[in-house]
N, C-alpha and C positions, 0 to 999 in steps of 0.2 A: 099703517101701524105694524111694528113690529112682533110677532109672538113671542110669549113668555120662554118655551125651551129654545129660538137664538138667545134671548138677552141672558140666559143662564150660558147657552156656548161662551158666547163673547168674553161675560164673568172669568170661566174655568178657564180658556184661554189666556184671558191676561194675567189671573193668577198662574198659571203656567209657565207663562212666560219668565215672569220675574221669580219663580222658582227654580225650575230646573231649565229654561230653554226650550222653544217651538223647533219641531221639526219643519222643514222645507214644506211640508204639505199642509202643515197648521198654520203655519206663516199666514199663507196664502189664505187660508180658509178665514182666519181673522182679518185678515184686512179687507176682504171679499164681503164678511158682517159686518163689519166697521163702517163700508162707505154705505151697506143698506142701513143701518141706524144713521146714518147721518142724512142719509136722503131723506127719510122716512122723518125723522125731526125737524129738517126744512121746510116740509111738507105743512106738518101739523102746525108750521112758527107762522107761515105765509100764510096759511088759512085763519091764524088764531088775529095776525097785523088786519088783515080784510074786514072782522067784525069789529074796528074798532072804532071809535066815531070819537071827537074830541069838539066838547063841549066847553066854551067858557061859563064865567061866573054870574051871565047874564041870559045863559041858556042857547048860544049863538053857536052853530056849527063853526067851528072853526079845523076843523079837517085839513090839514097838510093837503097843498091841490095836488102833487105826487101819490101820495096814499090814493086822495079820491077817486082819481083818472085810473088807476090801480084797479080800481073795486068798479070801476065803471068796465073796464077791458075785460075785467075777470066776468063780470055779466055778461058780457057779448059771446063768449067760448063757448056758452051753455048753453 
């Protein structure tokens, strides 16, 4: 998870940007947040795919065997 004062950097940065223009050092600094919120939302996306279980209309696991093997792999790390 990312904290609340990056995702306000990241905010004033991009407004920044498309106002007056990042200096060489903010550049950087932004894109350095950037790839940690997007890792960070990778994170939270692959763990959110793991709790999902798909159910038909007769109550039948029907789980994608990718997904499953997935959540089976992800068990064994731990």
């Amino acid at each position: 998870m990312i904290s609340q004062e990056k995702l306000a950097r990241i905010n004033h940065l991009s407004k920044k940007s498309k106002e007056v223009g990042l200096t060489g050092p903010e550049a950087e600094e932004q894109k350095k947040l950037r790839e940690e919120y997007i890792k960070a939302f990778r994170g939270q996306m692959v763990e959110h795919l793991h709790s999902i279980k798909v159910v038909d209309e007769k109550g039948n696991d029907v789980t994608p065997e990718k997904l499953r093997n997935s959540k089976e792999n992800r068990k064994n790390l731990h």
